[in-house]
PASEBA-1860 file (N, C-alpha, C; in nm, 3 decimals):
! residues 271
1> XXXXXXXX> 2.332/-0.383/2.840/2.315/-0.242/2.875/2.417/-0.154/2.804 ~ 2.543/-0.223/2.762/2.625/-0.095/2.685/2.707/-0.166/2.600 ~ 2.580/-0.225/2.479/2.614/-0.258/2.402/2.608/-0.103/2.285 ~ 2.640/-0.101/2.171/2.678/0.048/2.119/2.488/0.037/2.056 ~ 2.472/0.161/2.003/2.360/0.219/1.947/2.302/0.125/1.863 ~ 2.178/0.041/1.819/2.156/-0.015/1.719/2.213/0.047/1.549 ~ 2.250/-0.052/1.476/2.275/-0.022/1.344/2.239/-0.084/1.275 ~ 2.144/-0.190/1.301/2.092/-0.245/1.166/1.982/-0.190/1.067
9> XXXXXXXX> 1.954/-0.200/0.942/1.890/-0.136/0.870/1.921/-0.006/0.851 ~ 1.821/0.090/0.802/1.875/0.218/0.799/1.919/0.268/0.896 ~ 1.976/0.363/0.876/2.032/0.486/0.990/1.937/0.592/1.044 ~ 1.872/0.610/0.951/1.756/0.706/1.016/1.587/0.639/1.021 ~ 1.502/0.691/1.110/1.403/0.572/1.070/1.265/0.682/0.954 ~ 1.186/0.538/0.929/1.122/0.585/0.794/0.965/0.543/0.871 ~ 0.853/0.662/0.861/0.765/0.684/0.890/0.658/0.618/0.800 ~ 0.569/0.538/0.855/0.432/0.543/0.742/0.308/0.605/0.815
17> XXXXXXXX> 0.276/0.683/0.686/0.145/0.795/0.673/0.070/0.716/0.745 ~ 0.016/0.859/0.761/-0.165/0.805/0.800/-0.251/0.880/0.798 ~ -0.403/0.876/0.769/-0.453/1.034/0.770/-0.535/1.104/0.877 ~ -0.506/1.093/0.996/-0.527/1.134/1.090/-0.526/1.310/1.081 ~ -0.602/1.340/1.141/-0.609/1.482/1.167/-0.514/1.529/1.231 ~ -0.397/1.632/1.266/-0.280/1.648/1.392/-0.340/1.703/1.515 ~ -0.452/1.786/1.440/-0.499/1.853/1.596/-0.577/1.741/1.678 ~ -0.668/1.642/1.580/-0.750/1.579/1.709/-0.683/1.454/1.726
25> XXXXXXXX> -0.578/1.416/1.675/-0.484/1.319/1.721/-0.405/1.343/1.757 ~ -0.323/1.410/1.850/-0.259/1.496/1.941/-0.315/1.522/2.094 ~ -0.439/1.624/2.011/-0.550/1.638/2.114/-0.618/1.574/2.235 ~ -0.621/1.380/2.139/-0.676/1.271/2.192/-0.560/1.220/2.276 ~ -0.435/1.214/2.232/-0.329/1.164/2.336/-0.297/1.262/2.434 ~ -0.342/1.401/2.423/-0.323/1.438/2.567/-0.399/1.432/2.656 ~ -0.513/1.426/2.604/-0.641/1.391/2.723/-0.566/1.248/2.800 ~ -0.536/1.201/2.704/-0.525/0.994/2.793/-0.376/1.049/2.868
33> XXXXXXXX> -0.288/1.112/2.828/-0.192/1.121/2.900/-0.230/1.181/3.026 ~ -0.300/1.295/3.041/-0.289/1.371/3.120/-0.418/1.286/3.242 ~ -0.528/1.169/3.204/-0.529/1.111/3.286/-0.378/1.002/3.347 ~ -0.314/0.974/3.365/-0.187/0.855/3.373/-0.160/0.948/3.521 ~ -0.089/0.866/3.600/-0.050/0.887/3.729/0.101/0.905/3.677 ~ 0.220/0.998/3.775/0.321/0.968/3.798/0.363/0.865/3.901 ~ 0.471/0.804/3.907/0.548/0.687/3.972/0.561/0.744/4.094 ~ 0.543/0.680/4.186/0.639/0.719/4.316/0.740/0.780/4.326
41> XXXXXXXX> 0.774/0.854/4.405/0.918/0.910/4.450/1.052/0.825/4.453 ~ 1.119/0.791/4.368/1.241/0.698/4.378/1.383/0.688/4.409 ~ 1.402/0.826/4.452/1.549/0.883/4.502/1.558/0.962/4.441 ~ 1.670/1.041/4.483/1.731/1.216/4.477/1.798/1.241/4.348 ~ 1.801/1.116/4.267/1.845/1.090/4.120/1.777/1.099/4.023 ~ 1.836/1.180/3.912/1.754/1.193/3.787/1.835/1.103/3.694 ~ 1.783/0.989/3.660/1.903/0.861/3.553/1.818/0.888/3.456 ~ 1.912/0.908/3.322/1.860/0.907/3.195/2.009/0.792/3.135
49> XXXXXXXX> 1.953/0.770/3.029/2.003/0.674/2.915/2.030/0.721/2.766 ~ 2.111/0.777/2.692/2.043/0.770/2.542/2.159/0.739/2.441 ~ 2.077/0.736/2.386/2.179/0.688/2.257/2.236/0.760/2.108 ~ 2.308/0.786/2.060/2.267/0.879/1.957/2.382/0.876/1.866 ~ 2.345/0.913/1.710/2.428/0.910/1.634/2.452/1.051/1.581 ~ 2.544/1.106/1.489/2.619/1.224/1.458/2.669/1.227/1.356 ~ 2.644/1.307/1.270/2.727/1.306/1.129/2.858/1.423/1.165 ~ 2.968/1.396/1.132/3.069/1.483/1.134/3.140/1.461/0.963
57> XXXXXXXX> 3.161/1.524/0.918/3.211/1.534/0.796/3.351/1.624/0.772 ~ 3.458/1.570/0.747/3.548/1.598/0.693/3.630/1.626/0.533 ~ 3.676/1.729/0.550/3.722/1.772/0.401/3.873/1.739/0.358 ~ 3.865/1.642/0.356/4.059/1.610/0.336/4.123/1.620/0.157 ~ 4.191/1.635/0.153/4.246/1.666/-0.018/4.172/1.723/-0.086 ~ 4.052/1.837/-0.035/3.929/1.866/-0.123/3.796/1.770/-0.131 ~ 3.787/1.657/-0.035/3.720/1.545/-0.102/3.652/1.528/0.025 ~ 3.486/1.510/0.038/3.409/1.549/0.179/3.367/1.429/0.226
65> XXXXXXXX> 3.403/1.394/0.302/3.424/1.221/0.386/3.317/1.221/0.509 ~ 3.230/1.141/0.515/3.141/1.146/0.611/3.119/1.062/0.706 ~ 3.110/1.046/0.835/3.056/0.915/0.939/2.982/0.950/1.036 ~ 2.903/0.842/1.093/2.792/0.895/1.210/2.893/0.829/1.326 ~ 2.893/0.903/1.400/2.970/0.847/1.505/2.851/0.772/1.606 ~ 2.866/0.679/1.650/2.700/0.623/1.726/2.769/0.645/1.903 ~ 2.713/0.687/1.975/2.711/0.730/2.151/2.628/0.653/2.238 ~ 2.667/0.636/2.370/2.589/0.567/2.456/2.613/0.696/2.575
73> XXXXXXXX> 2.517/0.765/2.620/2.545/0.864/2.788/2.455/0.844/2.879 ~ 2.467/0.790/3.009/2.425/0.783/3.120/2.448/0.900/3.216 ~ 2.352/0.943/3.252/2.332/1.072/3.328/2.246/1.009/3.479 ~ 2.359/1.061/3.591/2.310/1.089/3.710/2.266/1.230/3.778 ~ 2.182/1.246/3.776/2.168/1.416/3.853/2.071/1.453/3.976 ~ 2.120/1.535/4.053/2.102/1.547/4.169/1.998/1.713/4.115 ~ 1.957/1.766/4.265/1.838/1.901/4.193/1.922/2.007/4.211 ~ 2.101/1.964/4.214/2.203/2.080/4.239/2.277/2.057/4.116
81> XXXXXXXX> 2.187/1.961/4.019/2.347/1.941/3.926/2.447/1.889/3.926 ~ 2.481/1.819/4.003/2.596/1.717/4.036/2.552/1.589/4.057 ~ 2.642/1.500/4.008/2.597/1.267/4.000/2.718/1.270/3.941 ~ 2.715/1.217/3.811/2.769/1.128/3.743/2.725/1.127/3.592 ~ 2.828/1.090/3.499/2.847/1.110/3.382/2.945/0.987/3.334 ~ 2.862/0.882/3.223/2.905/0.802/3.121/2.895/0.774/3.027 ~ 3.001/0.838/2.941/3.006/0.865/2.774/3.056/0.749/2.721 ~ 3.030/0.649/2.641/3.081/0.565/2.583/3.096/0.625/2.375
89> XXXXXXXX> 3.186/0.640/2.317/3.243/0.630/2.221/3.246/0.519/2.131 ~ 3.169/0.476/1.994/3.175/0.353/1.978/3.225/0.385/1.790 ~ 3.296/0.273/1.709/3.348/0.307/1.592/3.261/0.330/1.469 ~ 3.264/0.440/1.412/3.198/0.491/1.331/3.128/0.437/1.192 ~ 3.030/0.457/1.135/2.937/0.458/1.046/2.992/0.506/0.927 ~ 3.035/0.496/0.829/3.108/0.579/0.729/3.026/0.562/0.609 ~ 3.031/0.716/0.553/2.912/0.720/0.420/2.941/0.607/0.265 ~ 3.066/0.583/0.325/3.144/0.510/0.170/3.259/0.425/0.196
97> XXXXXXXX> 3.319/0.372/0.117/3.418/0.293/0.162/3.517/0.393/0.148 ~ 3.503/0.495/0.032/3.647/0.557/0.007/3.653/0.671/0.130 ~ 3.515/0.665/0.189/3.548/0.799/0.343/3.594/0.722/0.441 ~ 3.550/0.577/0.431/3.618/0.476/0.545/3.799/0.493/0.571 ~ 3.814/0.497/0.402/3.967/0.504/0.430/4.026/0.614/0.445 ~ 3.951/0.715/0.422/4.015/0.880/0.436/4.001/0.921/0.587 ~ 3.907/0.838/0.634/3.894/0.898/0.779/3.992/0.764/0.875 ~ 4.056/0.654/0.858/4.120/0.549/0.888/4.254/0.625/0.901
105> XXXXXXXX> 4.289/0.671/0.801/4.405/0.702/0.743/4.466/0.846/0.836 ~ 4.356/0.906/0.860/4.366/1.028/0.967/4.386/1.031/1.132 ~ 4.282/0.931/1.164/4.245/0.890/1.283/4.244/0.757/1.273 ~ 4.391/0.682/1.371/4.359/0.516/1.425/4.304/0.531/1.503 ~ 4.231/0.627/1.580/4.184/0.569/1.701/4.041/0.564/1.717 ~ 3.994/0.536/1.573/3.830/0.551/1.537/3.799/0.434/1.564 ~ 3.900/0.273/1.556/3.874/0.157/1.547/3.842/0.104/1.730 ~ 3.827/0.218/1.834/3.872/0.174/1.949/3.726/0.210/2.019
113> XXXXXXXX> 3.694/0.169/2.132/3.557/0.256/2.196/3.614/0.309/2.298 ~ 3.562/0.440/2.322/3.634/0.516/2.399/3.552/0.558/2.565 ~ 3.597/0.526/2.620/3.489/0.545/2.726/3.543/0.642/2.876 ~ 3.442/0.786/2.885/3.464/0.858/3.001/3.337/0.820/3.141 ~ 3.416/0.840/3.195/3.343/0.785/3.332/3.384/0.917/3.472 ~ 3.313/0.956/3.508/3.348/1.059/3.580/3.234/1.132/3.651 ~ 3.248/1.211/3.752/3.186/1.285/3.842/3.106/1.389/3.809 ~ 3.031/1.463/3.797/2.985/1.582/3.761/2.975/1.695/3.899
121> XXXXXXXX> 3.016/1.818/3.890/3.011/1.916/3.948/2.843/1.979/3.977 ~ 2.829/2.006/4.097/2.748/2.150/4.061/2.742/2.222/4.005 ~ 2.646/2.285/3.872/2.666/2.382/3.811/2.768/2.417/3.722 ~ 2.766/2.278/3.706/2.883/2.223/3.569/2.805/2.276/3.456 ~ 2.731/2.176/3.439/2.639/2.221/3.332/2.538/2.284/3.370 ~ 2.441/2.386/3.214/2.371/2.487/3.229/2.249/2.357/3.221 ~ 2.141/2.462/3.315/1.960/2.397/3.262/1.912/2.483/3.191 ~ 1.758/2.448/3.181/1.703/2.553/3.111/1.634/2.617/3.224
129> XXXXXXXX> 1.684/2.628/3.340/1.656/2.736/3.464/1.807/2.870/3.428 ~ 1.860/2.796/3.351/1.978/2.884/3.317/1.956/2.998/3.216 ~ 1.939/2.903/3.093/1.936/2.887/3.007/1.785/3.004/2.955 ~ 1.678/2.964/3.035/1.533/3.037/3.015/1.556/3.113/3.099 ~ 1.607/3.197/3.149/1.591/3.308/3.263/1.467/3.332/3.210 ~ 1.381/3.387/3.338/1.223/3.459/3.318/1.136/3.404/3.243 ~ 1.142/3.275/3.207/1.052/3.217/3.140/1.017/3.102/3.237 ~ 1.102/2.979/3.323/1.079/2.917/3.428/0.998/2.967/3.563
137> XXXXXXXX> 0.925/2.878/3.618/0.874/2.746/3.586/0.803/2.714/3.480 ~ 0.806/2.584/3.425/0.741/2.563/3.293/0.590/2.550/3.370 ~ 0.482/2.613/3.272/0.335/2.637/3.306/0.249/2.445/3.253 ~ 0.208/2.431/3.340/0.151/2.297/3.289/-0.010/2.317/3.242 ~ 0.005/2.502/3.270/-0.163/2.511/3.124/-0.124/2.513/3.030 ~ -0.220/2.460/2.885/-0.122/2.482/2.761/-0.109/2.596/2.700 ~ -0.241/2.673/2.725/-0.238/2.814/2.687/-0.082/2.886/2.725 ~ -0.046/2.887/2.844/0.072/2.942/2.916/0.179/2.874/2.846
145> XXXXXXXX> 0.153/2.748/2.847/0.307/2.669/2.838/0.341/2.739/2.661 ~ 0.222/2.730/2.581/0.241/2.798/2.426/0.338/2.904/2.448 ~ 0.273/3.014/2.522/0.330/3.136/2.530/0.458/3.143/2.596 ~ 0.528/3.065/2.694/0.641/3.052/2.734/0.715/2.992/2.623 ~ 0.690/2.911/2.533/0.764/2.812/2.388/0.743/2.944/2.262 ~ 0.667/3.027/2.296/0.690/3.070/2.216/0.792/3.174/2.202 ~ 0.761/3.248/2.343/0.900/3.316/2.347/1.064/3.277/2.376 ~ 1.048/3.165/2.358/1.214/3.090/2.367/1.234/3.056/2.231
153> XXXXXXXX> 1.166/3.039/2.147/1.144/2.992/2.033/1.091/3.071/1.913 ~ 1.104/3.232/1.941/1.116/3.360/1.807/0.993/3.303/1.725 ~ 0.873/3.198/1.767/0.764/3.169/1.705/0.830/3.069/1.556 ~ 0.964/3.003/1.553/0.965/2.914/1.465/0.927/2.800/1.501 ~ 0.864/2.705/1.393/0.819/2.592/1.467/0.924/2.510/1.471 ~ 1.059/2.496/1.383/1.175/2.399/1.422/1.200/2.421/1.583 ~ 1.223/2.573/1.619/1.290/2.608/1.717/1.183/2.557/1.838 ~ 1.117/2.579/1.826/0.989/2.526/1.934/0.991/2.398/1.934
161> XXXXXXXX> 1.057/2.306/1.838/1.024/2.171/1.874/1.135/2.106/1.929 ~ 1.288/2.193/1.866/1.414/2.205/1.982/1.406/2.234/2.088 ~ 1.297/2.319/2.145/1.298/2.384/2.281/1.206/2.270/2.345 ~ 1.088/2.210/2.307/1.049/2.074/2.344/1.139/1.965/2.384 ~ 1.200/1.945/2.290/1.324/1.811/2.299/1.413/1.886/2.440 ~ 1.460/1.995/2.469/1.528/2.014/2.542/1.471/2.019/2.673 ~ 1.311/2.057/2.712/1.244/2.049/2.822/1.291/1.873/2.822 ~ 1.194/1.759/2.797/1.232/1.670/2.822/1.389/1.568/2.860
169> XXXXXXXX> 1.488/1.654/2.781/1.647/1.586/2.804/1.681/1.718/2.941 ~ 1.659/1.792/2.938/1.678/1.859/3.069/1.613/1.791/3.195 ~ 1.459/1.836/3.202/1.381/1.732/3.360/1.428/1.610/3.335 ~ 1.450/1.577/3.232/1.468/1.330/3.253/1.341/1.324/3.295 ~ 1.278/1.345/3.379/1.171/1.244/3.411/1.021/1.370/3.427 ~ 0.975/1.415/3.315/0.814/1.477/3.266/0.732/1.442/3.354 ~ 0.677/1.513/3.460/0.573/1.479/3.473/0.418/1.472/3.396 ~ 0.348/1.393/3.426/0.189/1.334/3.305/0.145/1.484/3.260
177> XXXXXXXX> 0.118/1.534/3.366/0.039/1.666/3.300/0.111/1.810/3.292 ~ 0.238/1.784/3.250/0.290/1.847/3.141/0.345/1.781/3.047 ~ 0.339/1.666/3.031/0.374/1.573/2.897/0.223/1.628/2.844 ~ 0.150/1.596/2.909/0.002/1.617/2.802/-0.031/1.771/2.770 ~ 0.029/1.887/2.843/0.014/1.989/2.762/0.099/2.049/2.664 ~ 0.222/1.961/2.674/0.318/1.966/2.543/0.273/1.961/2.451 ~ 0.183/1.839/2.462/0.131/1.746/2.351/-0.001/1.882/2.315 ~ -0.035/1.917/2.397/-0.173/2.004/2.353/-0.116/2.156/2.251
185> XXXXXXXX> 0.002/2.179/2.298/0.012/2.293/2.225/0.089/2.246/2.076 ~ 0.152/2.105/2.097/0.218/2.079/1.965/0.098/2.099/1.865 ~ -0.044/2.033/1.906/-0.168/2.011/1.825/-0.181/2.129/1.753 ~ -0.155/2.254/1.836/-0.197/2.371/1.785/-0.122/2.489/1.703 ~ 0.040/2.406/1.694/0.124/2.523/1.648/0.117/2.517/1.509 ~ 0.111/2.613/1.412/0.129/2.606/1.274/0.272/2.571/1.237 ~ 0.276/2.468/1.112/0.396/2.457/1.058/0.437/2.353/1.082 ~ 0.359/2.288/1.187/0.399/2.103/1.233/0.329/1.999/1.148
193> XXXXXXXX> 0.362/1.920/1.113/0.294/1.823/1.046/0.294/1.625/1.159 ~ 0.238/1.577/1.105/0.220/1.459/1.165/0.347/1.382/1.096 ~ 0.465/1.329/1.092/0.548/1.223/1.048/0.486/1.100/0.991 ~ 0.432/1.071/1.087/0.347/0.933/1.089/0.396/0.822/1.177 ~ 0.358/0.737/1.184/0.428/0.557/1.313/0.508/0.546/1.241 ~ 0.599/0.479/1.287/0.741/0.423/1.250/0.754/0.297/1.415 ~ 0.857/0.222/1.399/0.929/0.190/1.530/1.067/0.229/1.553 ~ 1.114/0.316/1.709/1.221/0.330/1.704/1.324/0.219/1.731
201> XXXXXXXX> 1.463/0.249/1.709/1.550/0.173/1.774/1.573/0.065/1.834 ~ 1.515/0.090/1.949/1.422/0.002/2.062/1.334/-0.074/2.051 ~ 1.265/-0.063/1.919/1.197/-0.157/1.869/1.014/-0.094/1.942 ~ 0.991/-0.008/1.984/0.914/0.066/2.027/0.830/0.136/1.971 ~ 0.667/0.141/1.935/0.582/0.189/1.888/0.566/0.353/1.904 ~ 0.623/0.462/1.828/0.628/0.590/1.818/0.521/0.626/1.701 ~ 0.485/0.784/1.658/0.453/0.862/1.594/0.595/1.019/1.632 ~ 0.579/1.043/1.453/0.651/1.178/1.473/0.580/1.273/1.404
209> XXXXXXXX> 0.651/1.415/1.462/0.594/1.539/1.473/0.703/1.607/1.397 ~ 0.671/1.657/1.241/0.804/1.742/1.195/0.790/1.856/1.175 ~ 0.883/1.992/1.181/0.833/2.104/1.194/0.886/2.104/0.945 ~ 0.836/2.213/0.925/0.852/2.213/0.813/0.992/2.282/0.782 ~ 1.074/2.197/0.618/1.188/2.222/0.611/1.235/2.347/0.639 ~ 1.377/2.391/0.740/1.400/2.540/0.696/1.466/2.553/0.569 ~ 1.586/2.681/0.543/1.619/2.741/0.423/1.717/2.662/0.391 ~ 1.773/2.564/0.503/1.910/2.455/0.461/1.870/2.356/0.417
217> XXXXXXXX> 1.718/2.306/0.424/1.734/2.180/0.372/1.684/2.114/0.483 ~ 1.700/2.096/0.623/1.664/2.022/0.750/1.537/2.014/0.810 ~ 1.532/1.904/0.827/1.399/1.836/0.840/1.414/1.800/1.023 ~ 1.364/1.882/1.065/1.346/1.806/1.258/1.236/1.737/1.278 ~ 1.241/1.622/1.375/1.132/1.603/1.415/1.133/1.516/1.530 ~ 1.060/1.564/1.601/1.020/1.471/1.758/0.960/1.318/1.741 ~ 0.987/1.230/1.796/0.949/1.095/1.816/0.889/1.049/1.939 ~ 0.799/1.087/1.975/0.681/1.013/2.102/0.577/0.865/2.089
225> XXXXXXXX> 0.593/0.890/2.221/0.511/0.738/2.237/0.380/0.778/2.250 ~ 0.293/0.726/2.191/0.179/0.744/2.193/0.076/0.764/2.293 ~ 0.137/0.630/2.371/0.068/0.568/2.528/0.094/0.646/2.621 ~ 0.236/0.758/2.622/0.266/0.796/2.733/0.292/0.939/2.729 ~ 0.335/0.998/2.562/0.354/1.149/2.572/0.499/1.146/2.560 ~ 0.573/1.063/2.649/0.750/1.029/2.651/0.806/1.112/2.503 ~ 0.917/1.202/2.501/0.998/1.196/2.400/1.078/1.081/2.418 ~ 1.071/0.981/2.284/1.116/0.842/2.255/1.285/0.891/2.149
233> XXXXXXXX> 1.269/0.976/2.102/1.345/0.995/2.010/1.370/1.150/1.934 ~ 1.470/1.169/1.824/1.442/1.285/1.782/1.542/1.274/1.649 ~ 1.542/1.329/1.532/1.674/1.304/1.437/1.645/1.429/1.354 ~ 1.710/1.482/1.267/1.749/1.538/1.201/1.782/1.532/1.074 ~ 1.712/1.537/0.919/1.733/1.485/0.817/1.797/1.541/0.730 ~ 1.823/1.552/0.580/1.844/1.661/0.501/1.802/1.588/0.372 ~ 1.692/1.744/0.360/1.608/1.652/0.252/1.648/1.733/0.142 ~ 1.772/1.839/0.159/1.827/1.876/-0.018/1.934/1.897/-0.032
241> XXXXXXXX> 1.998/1.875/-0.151/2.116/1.857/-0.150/2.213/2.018/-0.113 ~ 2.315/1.951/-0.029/2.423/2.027/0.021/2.561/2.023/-0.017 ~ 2.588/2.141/-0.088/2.714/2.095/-0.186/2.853/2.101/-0.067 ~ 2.867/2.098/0.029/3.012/2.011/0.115/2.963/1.897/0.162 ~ 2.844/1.816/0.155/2.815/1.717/0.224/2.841/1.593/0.095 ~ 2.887/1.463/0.123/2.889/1.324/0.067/2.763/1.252/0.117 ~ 2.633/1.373/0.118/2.552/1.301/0.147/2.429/1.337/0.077 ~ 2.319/1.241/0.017/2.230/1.176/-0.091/2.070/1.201/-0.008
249> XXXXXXXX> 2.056/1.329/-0.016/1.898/1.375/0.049/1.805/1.225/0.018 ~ 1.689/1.201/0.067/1.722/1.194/0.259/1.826/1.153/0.305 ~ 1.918/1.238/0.359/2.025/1.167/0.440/2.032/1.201/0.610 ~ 2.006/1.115/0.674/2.080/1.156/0.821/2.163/1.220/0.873 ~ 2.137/1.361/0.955/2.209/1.424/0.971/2.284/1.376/1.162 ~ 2.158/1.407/1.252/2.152/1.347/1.370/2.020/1.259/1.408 ~ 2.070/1.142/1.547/1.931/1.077/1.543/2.010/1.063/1.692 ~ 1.854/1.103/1.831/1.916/1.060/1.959/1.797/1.025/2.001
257> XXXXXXXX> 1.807/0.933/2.097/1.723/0.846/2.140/1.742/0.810/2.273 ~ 1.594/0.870/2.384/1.604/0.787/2.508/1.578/0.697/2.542 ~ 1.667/0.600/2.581/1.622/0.479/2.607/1.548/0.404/2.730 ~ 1.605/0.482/2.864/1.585/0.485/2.977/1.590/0.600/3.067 ~ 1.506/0.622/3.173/1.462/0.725/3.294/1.385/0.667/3.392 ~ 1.459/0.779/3.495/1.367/0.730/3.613/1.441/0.783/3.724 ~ 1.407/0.760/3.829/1.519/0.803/3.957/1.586/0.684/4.076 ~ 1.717/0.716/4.137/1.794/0.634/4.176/1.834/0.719/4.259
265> XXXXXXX> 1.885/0.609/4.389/1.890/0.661/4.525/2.035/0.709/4.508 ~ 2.116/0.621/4.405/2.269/0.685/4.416/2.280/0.642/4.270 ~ 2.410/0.724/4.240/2.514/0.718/4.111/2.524/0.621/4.033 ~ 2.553/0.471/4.140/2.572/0.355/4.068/2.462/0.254/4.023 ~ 2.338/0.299/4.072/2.201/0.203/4.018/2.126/0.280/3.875 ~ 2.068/0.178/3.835/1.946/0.238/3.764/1.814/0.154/3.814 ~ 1.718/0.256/3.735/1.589/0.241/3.741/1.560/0.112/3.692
END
């Protein structure tokens, strides 16, 4: 359970095509989703799992040094905002050997895993009940739910598919029929393209959804499960070159991944 982030093979994952239509393959997984039952009631706990990596890049002597730092966070939450919080810290990914030693040489304490364990407050952190003033409750028609994404989201499709990823890491646990009208309005927004299957991390059968590059170069895109609607994943690419980065388009910028959800009667169980 907290072993660090997978790292074998690439760092970011690699999609194969397919020529599916987006609207009626989209379309078709929300119908099947939106038949699926939710789970029983399982306690006053919202447990999520994820995993995720990070590019941070440093400029030392003039010379731009790069590593993904890889994360493990366990989230307990109550419907006040308060459980529990576990960050695990694990030793970094480095773009090169010569950033290995520039970032060694700065920081010993990259070689260590660092781990916070601690309480969470009420109203510690913001939701997107915060966060969306006047746009909450999320509408589970898709017509509505469009028009609520769209106005959080200035009608870009990156930003709309950030504001997606954040509905799901906010609730932890989607209910079916608004997973399936997510899925209905993704079908319909201009500017999204199909990724294609890949497997994540987890070793788990996904398709992704990418919005088209913006003016930096960045490539977003959502990672769902087919069967269920679930956001499985999400990363961040850079598909042109960036003159402070030590990094070789496609390169990985971020990649986070849920691994686990569900609800728990207290702090110390999972699902």
């Amino acid at each position: 359970m907290f072993d660090p982030p997978p790292r074998d093979g690439e760092l970011m994952l690699s999609f194969e095509r397919f020529d599916f239509d987006r609207v009626e393959f989209m379309t078709g997984i929300s119908e099947s989703v939106a038949q699926l039952h939710d789970p029983p009631f399982g306690g006053p706990y919202i447990y999520t799992r994820d995993i995720g990596l990070n590019l941070t890049t440093r400029v030392i002597g003039g010379v731009a040094a790069s590593a993904w730092f890889p994360t493990t966070i366990e989230r307990w939450r109550s419907s006040d905002g308060s459980g529990r919080l576990v960050r695990r810290e694990y030793p970094p990914e480095f773009s090169s050997t010569g950033a290995a030693g520039m970032w060694g040489e700065a920081d010993a304490a990259l070689h260590d895993v660092q781990v916070i364990d601690r309480p969470v407050r009420a109203g510690e952190y913001s939701t997107l009940r915060d966060v969306w003033e006047g746009v909450m409750p999320l509408s589970h028609n898709p017509e509505s739910l469009s028009r609520q994404l769209m106005s959080v989201s200035g009608g870009s499709a990156q930003a709309l598919l950030g504001a997606v990823r954040d509905i799901y890491y906010d609730l932890g646990v989607v209910e079916a029929s608004l997973r399936a009208a997510i899925l209905r309005v993704l079908a319909g927004v201009e500017g999204l393209s199909l990724a294609g299957i890949a497997s994540d991390k987890s070793g788990r059968e996904v398709f992704g959804v990418s919005a088209q590059t913006d003016g930096q170069g960045v490539q977003f895109t959502l990672i769902l499960d087919p069967a269920t609607g679930e956001l499985n994943a999400h990363q961040e690419v850079l598909v042109k070159r960036a003159e402070k980065l030590d990094l070789e388009p496609p390169g990985l910028l971020s990649y986070g991944e849920r691994q686990a959800w569900g609800r728990t009667w207290d702090t110390g169980s999972r699902p």
